[in-house]
LOMARLUM-655654 format. One line per field, with one value per residue (C-alpha): chain; x, y, z. Coordinates in nm, 2 decimals. Layout:
// LOMARLUM-655654
chain: A / ...
x: X / ...
y: Y / ...
z: Z / ...
This chain:
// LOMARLUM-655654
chain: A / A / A / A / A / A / A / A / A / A / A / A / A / A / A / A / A / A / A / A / A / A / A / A / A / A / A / A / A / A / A / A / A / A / A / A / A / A / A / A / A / A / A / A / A / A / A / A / A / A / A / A / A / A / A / A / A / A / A / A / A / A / A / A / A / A / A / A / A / A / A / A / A / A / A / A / A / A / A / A / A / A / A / A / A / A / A / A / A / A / A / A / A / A / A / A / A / A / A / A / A / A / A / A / A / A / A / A / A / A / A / A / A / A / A / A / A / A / A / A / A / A / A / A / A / A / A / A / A / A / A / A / A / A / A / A / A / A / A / A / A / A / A / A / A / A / A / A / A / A / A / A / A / A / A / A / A / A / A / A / A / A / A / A / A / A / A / A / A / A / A / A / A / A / A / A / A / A / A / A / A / A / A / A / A / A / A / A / A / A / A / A / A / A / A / A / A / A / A / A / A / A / A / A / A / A / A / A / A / A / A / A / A / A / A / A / A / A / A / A / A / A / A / A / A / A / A / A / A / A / A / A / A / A / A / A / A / A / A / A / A / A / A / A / A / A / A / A / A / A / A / A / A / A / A / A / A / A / A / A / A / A / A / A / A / A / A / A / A / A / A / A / A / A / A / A / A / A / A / A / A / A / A / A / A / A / A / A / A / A / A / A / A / A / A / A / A / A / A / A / A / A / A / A / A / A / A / A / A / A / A / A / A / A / A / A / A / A / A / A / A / A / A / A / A / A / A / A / A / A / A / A / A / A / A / A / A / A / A / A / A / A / A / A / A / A / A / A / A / A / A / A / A / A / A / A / A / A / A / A / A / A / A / A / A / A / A / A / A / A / A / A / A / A / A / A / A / A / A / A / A / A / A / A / A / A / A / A / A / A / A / A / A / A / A / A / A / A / A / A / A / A / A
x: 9.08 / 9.22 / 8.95 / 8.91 / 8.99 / 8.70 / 8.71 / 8.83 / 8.56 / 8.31 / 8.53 / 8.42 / 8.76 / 8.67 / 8.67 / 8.81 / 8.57 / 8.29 / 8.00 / 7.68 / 7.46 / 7.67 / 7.56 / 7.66 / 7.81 / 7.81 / 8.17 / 8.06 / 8.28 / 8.07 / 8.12 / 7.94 / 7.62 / 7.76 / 8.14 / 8.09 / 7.80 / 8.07 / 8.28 / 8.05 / 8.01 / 8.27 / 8.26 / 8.48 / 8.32 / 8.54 / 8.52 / 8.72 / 8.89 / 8.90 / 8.94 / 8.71 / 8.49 / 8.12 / 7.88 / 7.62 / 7.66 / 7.36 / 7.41 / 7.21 / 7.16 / 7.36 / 7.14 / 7.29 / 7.64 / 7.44 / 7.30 / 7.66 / 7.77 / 7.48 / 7.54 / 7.94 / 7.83 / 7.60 / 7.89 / 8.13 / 8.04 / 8.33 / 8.48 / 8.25 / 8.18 / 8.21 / 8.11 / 7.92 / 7.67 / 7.58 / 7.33 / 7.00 / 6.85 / 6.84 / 6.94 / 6.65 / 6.89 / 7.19 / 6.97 / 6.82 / 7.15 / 7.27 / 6.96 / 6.97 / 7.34 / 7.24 / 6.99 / 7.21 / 7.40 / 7.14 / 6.94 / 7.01 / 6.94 / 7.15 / 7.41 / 7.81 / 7.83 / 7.60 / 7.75 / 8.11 / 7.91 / 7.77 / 8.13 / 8.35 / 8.11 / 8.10 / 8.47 / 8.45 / 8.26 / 8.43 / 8.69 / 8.57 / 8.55 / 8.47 / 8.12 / 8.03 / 8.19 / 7.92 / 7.65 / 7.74 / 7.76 / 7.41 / 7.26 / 7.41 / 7.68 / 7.96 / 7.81 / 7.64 / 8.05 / 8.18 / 7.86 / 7.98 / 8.34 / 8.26 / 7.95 / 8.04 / 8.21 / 8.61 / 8.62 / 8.33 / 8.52 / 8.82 / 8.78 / 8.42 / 8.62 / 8.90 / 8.65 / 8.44 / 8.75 / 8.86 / 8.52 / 8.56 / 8.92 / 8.80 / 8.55 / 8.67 / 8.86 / 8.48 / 8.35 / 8.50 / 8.54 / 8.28 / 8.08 / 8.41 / 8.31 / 8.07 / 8.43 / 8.40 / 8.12 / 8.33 / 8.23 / 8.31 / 8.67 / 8.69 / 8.67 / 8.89 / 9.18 / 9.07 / 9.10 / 9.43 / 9.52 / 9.35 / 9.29 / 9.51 / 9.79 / 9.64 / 9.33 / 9.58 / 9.72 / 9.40 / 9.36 / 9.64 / 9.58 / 9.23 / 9.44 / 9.62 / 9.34 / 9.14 / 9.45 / 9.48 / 9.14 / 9.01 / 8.64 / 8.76 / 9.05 / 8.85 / 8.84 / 9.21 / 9.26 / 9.05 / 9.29 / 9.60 / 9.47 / 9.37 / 9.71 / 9.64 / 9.58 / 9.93 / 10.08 / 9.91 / 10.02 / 10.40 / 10.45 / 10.32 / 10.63 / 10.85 / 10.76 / 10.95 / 10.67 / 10.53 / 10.31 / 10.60 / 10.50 / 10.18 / 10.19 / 10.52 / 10.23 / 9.95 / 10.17 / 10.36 / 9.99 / 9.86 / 10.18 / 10.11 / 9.89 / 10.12 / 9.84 / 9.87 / 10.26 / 10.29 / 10.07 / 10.31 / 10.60 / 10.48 / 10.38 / 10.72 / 10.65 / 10.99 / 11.14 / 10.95 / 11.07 / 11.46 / 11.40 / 11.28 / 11.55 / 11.79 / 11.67 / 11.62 / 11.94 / 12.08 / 11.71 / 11.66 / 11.62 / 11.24 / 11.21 / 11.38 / 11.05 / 10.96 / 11.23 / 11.26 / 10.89 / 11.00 / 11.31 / 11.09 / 10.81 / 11.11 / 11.23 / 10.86 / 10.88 / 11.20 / 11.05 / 10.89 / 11.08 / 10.95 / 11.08 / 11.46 / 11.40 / 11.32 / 11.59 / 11.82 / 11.73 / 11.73 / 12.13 / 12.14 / 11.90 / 12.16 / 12.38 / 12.12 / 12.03 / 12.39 / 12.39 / 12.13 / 12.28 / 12.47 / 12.35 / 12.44 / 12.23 / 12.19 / 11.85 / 11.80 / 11.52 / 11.62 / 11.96 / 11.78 / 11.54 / 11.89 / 12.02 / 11.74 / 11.68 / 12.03 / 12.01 / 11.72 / 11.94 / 12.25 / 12.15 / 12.10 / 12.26 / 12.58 / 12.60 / 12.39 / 12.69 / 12.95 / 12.81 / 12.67 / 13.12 / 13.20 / 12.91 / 13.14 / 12.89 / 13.16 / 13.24 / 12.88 / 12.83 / 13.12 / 13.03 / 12.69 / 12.81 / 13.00 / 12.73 / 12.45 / 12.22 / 11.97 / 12.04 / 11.82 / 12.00 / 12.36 / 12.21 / 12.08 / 12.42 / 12.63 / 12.49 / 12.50 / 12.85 / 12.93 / 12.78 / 12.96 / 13.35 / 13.38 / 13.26 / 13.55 / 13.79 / 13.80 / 13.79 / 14.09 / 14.26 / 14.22 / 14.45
y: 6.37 / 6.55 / 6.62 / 7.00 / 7.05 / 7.24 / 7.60 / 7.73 / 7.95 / 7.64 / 7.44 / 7.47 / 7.64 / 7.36 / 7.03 / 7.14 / 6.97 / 7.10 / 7.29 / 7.04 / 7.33 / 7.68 / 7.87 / 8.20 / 8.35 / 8.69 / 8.74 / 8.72 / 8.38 / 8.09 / 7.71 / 7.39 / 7.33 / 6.99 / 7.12 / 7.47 / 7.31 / 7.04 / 7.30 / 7.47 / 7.15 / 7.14 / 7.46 / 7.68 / 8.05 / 8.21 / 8.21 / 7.94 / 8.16 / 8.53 / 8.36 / 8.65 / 8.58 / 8.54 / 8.71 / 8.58 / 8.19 / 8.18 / 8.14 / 8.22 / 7.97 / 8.08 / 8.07 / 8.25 / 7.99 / 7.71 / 7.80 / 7.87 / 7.52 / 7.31 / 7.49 / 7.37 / 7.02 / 6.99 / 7.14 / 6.89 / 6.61 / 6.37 / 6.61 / 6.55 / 6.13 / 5.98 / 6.24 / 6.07 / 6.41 / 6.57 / 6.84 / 6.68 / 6.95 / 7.08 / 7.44 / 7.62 / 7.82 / 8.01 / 8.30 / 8.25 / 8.30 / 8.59 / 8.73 / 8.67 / 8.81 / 9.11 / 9.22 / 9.18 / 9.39 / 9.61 / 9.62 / 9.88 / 9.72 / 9.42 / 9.40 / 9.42 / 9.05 / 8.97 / 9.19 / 9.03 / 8.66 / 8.82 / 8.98 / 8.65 / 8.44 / 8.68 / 8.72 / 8.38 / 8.34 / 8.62 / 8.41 / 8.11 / 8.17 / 8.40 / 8.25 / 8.27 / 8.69 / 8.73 / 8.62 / 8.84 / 9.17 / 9.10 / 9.09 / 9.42 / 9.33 / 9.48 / 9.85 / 9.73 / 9.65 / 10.02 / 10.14 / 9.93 / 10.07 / 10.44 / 10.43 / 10.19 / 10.40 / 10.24 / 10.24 / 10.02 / 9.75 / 9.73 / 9.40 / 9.49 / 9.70 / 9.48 / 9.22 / 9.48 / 9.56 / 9.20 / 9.14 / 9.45 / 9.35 / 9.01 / 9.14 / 9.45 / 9.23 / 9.13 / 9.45 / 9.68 / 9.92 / 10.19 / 10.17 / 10.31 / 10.64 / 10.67 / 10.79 / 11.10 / 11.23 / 11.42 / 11.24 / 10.93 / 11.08 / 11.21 / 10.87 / 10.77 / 10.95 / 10.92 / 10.50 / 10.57 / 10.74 / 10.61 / 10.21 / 9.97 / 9.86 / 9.58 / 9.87 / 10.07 / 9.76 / 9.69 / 10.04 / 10.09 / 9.80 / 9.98 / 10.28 / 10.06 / 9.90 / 10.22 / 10.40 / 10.09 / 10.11 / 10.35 / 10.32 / 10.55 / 10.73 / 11.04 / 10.94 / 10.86 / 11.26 / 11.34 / 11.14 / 11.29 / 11.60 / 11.52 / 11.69 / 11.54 / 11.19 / 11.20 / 11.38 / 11.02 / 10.85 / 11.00 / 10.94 / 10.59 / 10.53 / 10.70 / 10.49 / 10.19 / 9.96 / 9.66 / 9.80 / 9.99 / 9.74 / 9.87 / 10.23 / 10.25 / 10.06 / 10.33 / 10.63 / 10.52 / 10.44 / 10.74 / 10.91 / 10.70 / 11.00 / 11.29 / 11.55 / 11.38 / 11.42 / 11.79 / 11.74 / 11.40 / 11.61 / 11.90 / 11.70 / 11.50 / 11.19 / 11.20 / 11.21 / 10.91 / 10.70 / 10.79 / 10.68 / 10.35 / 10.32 / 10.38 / 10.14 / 9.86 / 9.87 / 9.52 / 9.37 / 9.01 / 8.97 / 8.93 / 9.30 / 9.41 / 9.49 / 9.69 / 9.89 / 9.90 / 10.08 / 10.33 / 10.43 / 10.45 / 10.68 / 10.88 / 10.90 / 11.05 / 11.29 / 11.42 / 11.47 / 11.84 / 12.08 / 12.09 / 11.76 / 11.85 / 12.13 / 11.87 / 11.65 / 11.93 / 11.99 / 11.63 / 11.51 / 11.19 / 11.18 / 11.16 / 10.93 / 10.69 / 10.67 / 10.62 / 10.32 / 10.20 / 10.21 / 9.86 / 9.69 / 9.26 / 9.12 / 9.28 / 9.44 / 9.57 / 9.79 / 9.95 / 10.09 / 10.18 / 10.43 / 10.48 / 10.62 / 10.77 / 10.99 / 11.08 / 11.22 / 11.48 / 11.60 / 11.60 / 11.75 / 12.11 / 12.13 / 12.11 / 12.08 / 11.74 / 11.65 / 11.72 / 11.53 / 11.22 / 11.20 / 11.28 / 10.99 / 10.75 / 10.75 / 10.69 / 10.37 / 10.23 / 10.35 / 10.16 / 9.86 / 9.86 / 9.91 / 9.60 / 9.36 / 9.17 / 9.47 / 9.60 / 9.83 / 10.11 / 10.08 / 10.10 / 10.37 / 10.56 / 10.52 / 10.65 / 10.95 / 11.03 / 10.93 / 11.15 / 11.45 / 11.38 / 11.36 / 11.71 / 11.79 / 11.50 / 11.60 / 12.03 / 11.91 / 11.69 / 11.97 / 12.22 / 11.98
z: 9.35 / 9.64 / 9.91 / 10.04 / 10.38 / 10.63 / 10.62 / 10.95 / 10.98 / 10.95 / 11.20 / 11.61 / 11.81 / 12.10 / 11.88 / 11.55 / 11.37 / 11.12 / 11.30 / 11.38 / 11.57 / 11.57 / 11.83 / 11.99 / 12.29 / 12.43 / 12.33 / 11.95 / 11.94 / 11.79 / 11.94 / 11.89 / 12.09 / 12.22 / 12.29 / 12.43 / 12.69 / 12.81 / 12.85 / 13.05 / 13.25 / 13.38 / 13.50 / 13.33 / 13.35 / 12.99 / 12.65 / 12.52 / 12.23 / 12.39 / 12.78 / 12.85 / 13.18 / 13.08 / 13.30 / 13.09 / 13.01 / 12.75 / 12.35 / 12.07 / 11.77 / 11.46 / 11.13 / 10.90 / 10.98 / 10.99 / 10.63 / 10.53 / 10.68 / 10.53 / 10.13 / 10.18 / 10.29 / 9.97 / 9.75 / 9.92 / 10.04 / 9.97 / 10.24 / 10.49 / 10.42 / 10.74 / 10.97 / 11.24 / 11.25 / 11.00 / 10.87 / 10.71 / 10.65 / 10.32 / 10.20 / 10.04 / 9.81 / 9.77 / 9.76 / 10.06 / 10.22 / 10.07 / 10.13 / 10.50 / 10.45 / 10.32 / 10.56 / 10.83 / 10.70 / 10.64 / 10.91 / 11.17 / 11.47 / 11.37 / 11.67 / 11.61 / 11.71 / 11.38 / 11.16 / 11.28 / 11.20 / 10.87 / 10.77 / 10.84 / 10.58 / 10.31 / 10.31 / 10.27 / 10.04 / 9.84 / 9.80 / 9.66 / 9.31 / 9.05 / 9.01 / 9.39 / 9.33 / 9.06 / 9.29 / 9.60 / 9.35 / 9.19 / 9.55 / 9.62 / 9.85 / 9.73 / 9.78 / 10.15 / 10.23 / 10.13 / 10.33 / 10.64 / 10.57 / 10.56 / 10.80 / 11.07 / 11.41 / 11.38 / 11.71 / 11.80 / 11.66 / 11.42 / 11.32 / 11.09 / 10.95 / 10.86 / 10.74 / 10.56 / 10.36 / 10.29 / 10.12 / 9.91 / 9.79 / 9.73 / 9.49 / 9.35 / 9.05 / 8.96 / 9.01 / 8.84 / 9.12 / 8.98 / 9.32 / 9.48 / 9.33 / 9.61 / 9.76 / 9.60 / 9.88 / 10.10 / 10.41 / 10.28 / 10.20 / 10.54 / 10.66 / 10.45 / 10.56 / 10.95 / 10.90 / 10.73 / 11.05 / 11.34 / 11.23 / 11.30 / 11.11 / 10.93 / 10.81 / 10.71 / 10.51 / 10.36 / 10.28 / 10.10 / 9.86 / 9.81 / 9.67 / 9.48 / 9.31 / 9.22 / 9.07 / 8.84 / 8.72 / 8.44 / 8.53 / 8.90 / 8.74 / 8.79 / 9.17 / 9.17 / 9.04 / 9.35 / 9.58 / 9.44 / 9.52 / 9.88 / 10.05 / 10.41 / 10.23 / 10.08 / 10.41 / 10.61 / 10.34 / 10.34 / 10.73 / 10.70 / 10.46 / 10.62 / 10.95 / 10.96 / 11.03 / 10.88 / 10.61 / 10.45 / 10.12 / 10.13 / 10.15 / 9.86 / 9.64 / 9.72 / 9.69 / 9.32 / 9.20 / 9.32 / 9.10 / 8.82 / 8.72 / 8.60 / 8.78 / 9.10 / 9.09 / 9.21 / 9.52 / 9.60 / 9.60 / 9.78 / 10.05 / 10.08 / 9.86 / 9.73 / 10.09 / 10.17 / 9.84 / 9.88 / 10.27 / 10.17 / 9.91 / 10.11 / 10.39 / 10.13 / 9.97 / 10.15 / 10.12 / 10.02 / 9.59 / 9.70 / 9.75 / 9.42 / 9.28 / 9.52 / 9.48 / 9.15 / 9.19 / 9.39 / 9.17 / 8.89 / 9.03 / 9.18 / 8.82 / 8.70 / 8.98 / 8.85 / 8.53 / 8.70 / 8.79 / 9.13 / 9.18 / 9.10 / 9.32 / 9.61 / 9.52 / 9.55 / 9.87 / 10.02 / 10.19 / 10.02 / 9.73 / 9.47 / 9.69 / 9.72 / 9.36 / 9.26 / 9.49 / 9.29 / 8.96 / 8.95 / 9.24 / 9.32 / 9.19 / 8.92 / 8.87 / 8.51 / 8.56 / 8.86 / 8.72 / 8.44 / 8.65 / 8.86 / 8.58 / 8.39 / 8.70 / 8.77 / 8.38 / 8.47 / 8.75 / 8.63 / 8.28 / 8.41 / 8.73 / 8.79 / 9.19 / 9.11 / 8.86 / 9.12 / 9.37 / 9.19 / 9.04 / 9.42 / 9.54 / 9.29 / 8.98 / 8.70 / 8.83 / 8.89 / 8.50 / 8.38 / 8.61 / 8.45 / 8.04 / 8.11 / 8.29 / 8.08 / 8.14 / 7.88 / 7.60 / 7.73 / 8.05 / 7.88 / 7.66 / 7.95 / 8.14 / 7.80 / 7.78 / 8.16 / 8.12 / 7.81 / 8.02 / 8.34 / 8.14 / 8.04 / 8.45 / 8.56 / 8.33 / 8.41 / 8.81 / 8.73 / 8.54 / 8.81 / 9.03
């Protein structure tokens, strides 16, 4: 049997090797009793891992690690065989330590540096297995995390809130998301949209997977209506897409969930989500095969917002919206589904407007169709791209005759 490595979080920064007695700096960065005091030895006045300069050279002893540390050495000790220190002393019980997790969490007077401490194991923790989930949600800790996320002051430190919201994704597949209905408070949106705006990108990130996961969920589809309805949440939401930044994945994911509801769809448009998915179309038209899906998801939402008439109205006033989605019916390789939204929302446009017909002949859409009805796409595709076809040759053939 293949031995489990150390967690990194159980692992000393100085030696690399598992924690014998964590303790605590000033810097919130935890070291082995034995390394951090040689490294003070010898004189060094920073923190090993931050290379901040400690005015204060004292440490703290971390219990609620060291509880951590001695549960995984009893859970694996084939990993640990051969260590010439080890912990003896035994764990009480795995309640204990949620326990003591929990009320550092909630306890006000608990200081950033514990909560940091407290926020690192739990996300650890979270994502053992789905055993280890069931355990953290009885003792309450999946509520305590969205009460750290929407209470804690951002810019006190970014990283609670990053961990905060690594636990709550960790757990929300066991939970069932219901406590995120605690979103509905208007404070708690408030926040929302300010950590959309203000956190860094890897918050925003996290966010935006959040969105993702309550949209897909019936138990908060009521709170996904709310959402959709929350114009500067879709306007944050837009810019974010539009911005070509490294959460770009994140933000198409959250804004075609949030549209997956046909109630939210008149709010996405009016506050420019179709501008935002024909941006990133366009943009990802030469991306690697590994982004196809991606893709393919925005084409289709942009196919349901085509649906309302509000939406054709849009795309009738965007330069290259029907450019970019003839581009995207026969595309190498070839990606079935995409064309077929391709050419399902080139259908709505082109069936009762007939500047969109012009303009998707004029962008070269008859030869995209016919390069599709003869590749190894689907039949809805090819059924899709027939009937566009059959409307667009009467247009073609009274342009031609007017030559």
């Amino acid at each position: 049997m293949q031995m489990m490595s150390v967690p990194e979080l159980l692992r000393c920064p100085i030696s690399l090797d598992l924690f014998n007695d964590p303790v605590t700096l000033s810097t919130g960065q935890t070291y082995d009793r034995a390394s951090i005091e040689k490294w003070l030895a010898y004189g060094n006045l920073t923190c090993p891992v931050t290379m901040q300069r400690l005015h204060d050279t004292s440490f703290v002893p971390n219990h609620t690690l060291r509880h951590l540390i001695e549960h995984w050495v009893l859970a694996n000790p084939a990993t640990v065989f051969g260590h010439s220190s080890m912990f003896t002393a035994p764990i009480k019980s795995t309640d204990v330590t949620l326990s003591t997790l929990k009320h550092n969490l909630q306890f006000r007077e608990s200081t950033t540096m514990t909560k940091l401490e407290t926020l690192r194991i739990i996300k650890l923790l979270s994502s053992e297995s789905s055993a280890r989930q069931a355990s953290l949600i009885r003792e309450g800790l999946f509520e305590l995390l969205l009460q750290v996320l929407f209470q804690f002051p951002v810019a006190d430190n970014a990283e609670v809130i990053e961990l905060a919201l690594d636990g709550i994704l960790n757990l929300s597949p066991s939970k069932g998301l219901e406590s995120l209905n605690m979103l509905r408070n208007e404070s708690n949106l408030v926040q929302l949209v300010f950590l959309l705006e203000q956190g860094n990108s890897r918050v925003k990130a996290r966010l935006c997977y959040l969105l993702e996961a309550i949209a897909s969920c019936s138990l908060t589809h009521e709170l996904c209506l709310i959402l959709g309805r929350r114009e500067r949440l879709l306007q944050v939401l837009v810019s974010l897409l539009l911005d070509k930044s490294d959460i770009r994945e994140a933000t198409l994911k959250a804004i075609c969930s949030l549209c997956s509801l046909e109630a939210n769809r008149s709010t996405a448009i009016r506050e420019g989500a179709m501008d935002g998915l024909v941006a990133y179309m366009s943009s990802a038209m030469c991306a690697s095969r590994s982004r196809n899906r991606n893709v393919r998801l925005a084409v289709g939402t942009l196919e349901q917002l085509l649906a309302l008439g509000v939406g054709k109205r849009r795309m009738s006033k965007m330069e290259n919206g029907i450019m970019v989605l003839v581009k995207m019916v026969f595309r190498v390789p070839c990606d079935q589904r995409g064309s077929e939204h391709a050419v399902g929302a080139l259908l709505l446009l082109c069936s009762d407007s007939e500047k969109a017909r012009t303009d998707a002949i004029n962008a070269g859409v008859l030869t995209q169709l016919l390069l599709l009805l003869q590749s190894q796409s689907g039949e809805q595709a090819k059924s899709k791209a027939r009937a566009l076809l059959k409307l667009l040759r009467a247009k073609w053939a009274k342009d031609q005759a007017g030559f």
